[in-house]
Structure formats: C-alpha cells, structure tokens
C-alpha positions in Angstrom: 3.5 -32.6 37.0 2.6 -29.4 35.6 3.2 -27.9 32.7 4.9 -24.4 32.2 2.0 -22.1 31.1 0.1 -23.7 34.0 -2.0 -21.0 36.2 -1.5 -20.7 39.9 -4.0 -18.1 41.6 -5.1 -17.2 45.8 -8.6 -17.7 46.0 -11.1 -16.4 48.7 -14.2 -17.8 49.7 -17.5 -15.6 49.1 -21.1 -16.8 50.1 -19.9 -20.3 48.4 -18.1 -19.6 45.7 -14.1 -19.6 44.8 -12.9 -15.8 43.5 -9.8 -15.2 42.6 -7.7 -13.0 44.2 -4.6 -12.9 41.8 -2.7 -15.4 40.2 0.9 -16.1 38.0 1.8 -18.2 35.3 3.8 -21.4 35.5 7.4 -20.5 35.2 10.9 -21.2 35.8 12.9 -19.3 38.4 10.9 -17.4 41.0 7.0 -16.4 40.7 5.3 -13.4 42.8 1.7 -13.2 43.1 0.1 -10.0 44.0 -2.7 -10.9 46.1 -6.3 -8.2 45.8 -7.3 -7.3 50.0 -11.0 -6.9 50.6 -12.0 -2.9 49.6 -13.6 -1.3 52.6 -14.9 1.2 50.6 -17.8 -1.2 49.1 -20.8 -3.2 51.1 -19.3 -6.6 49.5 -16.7 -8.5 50.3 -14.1 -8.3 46.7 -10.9 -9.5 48.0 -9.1 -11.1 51.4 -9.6 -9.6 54.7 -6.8 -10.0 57.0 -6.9 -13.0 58.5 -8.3 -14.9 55.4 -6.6 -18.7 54.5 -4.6 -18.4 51.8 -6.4 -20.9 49.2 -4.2 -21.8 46.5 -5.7 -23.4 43.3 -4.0 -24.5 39.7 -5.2 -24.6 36.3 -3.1 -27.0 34.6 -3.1 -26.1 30.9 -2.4 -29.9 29.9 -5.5 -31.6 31.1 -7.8 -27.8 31.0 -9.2 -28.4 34.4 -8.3 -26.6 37.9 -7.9 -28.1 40.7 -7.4 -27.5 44.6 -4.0 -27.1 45.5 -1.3 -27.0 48.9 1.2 -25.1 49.5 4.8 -25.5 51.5 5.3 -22.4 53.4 8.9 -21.3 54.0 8.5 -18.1 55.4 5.8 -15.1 56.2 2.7 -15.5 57.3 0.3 -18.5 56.8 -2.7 -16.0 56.1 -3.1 -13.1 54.4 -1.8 -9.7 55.7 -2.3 -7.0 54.6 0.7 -5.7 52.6 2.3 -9.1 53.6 4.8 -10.7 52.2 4.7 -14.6 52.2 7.1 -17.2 51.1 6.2 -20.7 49.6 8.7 -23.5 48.3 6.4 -26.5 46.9 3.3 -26.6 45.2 0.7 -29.8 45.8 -2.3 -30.2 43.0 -5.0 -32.1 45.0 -7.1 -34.5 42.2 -10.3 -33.5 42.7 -12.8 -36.1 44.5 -16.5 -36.8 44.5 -18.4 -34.3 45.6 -21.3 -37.1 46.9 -22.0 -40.7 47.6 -24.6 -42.9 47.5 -25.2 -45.6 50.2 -27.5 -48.3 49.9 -28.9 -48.7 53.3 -30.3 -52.3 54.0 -33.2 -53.0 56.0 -32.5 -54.5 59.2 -28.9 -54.4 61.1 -25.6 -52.9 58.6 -22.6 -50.8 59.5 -22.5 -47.8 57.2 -19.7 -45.0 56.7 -19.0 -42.3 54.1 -16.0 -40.7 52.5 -17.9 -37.3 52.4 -17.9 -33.9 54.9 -20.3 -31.9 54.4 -21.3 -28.7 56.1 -23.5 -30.4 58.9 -22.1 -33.5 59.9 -24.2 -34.3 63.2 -26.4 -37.8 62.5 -29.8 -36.6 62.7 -28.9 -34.6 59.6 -26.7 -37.1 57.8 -30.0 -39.4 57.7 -32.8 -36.4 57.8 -34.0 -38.0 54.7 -34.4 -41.4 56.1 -36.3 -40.8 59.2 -39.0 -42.7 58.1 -37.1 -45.6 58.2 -34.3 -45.3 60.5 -35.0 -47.1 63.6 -31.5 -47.1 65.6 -28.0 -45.4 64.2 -24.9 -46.5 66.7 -21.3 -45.4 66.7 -19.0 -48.2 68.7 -19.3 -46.2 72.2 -23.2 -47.5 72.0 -24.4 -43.4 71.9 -27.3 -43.6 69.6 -29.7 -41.7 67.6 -33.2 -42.2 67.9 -35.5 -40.5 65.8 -38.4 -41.6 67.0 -37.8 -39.6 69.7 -35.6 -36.7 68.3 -32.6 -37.9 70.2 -29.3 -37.6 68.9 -26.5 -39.1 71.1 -24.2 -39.7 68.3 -23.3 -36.3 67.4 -20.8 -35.3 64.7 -19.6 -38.2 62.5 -15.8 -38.6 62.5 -14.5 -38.9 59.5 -13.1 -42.7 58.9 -15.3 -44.1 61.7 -18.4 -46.3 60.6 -21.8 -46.9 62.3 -24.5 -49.5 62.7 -27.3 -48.8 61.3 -31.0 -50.1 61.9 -33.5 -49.9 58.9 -37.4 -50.4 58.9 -37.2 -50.7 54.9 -34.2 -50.3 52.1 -33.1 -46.9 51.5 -30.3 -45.0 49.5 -28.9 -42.3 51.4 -27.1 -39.7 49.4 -25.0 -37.1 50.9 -23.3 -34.2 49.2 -20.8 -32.4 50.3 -16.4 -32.6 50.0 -14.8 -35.6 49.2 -12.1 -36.6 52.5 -9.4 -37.3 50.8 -7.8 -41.0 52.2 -3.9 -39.6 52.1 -5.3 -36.5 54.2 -7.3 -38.5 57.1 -5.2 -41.0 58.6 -7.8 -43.2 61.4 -7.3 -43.2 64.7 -7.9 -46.5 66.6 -8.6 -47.5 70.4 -7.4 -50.2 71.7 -10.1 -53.0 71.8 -13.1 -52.8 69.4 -13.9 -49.8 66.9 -15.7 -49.1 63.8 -14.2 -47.9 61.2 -15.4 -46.4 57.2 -13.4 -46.8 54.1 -12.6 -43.7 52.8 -11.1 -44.9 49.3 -13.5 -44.5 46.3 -12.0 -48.0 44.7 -12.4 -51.3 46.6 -9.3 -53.1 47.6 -8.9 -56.6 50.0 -9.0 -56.4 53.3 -5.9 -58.3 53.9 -4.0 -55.7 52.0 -5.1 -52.6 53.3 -5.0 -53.5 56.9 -1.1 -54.7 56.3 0.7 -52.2 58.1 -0.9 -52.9 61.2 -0.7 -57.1 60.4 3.1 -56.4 60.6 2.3 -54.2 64.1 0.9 -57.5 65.6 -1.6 -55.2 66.4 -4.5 -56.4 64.2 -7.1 -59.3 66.4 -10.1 -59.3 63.7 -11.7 -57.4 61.7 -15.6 -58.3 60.3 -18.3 -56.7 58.1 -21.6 -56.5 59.1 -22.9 -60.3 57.7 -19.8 -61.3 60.2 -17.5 -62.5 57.3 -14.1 -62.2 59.0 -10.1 -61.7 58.4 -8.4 -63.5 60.9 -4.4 -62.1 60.1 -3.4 -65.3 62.7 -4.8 -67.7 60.1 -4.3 -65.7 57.2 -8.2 -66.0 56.1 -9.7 -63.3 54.5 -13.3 -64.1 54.5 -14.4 -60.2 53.7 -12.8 -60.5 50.7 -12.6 -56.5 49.2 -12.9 -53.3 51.7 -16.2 -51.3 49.7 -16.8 -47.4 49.8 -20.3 -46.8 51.6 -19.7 -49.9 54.4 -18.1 -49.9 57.8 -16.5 -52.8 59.7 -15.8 -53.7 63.2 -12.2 -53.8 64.3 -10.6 -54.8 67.1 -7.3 -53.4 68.2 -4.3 -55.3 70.7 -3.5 -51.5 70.9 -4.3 -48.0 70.1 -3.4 -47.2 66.6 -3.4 -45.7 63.2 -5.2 -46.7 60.4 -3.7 -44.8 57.0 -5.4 -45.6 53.7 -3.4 -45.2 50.4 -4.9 -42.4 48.2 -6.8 -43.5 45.1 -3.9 -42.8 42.7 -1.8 -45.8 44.4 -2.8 -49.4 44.6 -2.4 -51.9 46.9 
C-alpha cells in the first residue's frame, strides 16, 4: 500500500529510457495530472505524441524506490490525446522483476525455458551465444533450429512454453531483457502433450502448482527432462520442486490453462 506523499508520474519512452511527462503527489480525494505532449517545434522527441501508451509509474516514498505501475481506466481515452482528458479509478504498483536469467545448459538432451522477454525473442538469437555448442533446439510441435545450417523453424519463443534442447558441451546461457511477470502470463495448453517453462523466480512442488488443473481431472503426467514423473492418479511426485530455467513435458486430457501464482504468494 502506498503511502501519502507517494509520487505518481506518465512516463514516455525515448530511445530506451523512461521521461517523465508529469506527475502528482499521493493524496486523498481526487488527483489531476497534467501530462507534457511532444513539442513540434524541436528535432527531439520531449513529451507524448498522440497516440503514445499512457505509462504510469510510482515512487513510493516508504521503501525510496519506483516502480512500474497499472492503471484502471474509467473513462477517456486509453492513450494520450492531445488536450485529452482521461479518467482512472485504481492504481496497481508492479514489484519490479529480474531484469535477466541465467540457465545452465547441460550437454546432451534438457528442456529449457526462461521467465525473460527481451526485445528479440526468435531462437537463433536467444542462443546466438551458444552456437558453438547447440546441436538441435525443439519446441513440442518438433519445428527445430539448426544452426549448423542457419535454420530456424522454431521462431519466436512463447512465453511459458519450454524447449528441448541438444548441447555438444555445458553452457550457461544468460539472457537480459524484462522479467514476465507469472500473475500477467497465464499458459495456454493443448490438449495432448506440451512443454511448458516456469515463469516463477522461487521453486515450488509440482504437485502444488499444477493443483488447479489436478482438481480439472485434466492433468495425465507431467515429467522433467531425466523423466522423473508426477502421476496426480497415484499421487507420486517424483519431480519433486518446479525450478526457474527448466521446462517439462505435460500432457493434457484437454486444452487448458496453466496460471502460476506471482512470487509474492506461496503455494
């Protein structure tokens, strides 16, 4: 909760970095913010153009740090207009998240995922700085990246999906980029086999984050990639904890929805 005195500014984006745009104190009873539009007077960009997202962002006085922020709209519109007027009932502060991961890549055959987007998400670059080693990457339609001969059928990574993964040697992969936050990115499942990533930063059991869809009857099996197993029918939990970096095949009775708890709740 934030305290009174707390800041809440617009922000616009410009080559990469956050400027604010105008911002109000924390307050009781109603708040305006007058909002600076892009001068078209001047060569650079110094305010929104119409059009813009409206990015909200708070300073919280308590804890002296800022953090990314989303809004309830009631009324006007969504983006900014010029000499707009816009209406907003509820204030979210987003915690921030990691900014990059580290994976530990095994040699041979592992399933890999990542709770990062960054601003190139297509597999060749993901693992650019792995070539040397990557023999094979996979998603659970079979499309496949092969660098060996510059062929990337994979694509974009989804966020919450996980791939297989062939290595010559032991690598870490580190990717940078915006952490996906688990609350935000719910998983969607087909029917049948899938793989899917972990998108929490803190492990939790397998049996326990899966529940939801346990109580579906709509949960057949679910392994890592040693083949340790939950079997919900026998109430076996042979994976033991769900880990950040790893991905796990899952197979479905059904399509379905896979929603991980953020990292502020437990399970």
């Amino acid at each position: 909760i934030l305290q009174q005195g707390s800041l809440i500014g617009v922000f616009y984006d410009y080559n990469g970095m956050y400027l604010c745009a105008g911002y109000t104190q924390l307050q009781d009873g109603i708040m305006q913010i007058a909002v600076m539009g892009d001068d078209i007077a001047t060569d650079e960009i110094d305010g929104l153009v119409n059009g813009s997202p409206l990015l909200f962002m708070v300073w919280d006085t308590n804890l002296c740090e800022m953090y990314p922020a989303e809004v309830l709209f009631s009324n006007g519109p969504e983006v900014f207009t010029s000499n707009g007027i816009t209406f907003i009932t509820d204030i979210f502060m987003q915690p921030n998240g990691p900014t990059s991961q580290e994976i530990n890549c095994l040699s041979g055959w592992t399933i890999f995922s990542t709770y990062i987007e960054t601003s190139d998400m297509q597999m060749s670059s993901i693992l650019s700085t792995l070539d040397d080693d990557v023999i094979i990457a996979k998603d659970y339609l079979g499309a496949a990246f092969l660098p060996e001969f510059s062929f990337d059928g994979v694509g974009e990574l989804t966020v919450g999906w996980g791939y297989q993964l062939k290595m010559e040697n032991e690598r870490t992969l580190v990717i940078d980029g915006d952490y996906a936050f688990p609350e935000y990115n719910p998983v969607e499942l087909s029917a049948g086999w899938n793989l899917i990533g972990y998108l929490r930063t803190l492990s939790a059991p397998a049996d326990a984050v899966l529940s939801a869809l346990v109580d579906a009857g709509n949960l057949i099996i679910i392994k890592d990639y040693l083949g340790a197993a939950y079997l919900p029918e026998y109430n076996f939990n042979g994976i033991g904890d769900m880990l950040p970096g790893q991905g796990y095949q899952i197979k479905l009775v059904e399509s379905g929805i896979l929603q991980y708890l953020s990292n502020e709740e437990s399970y």
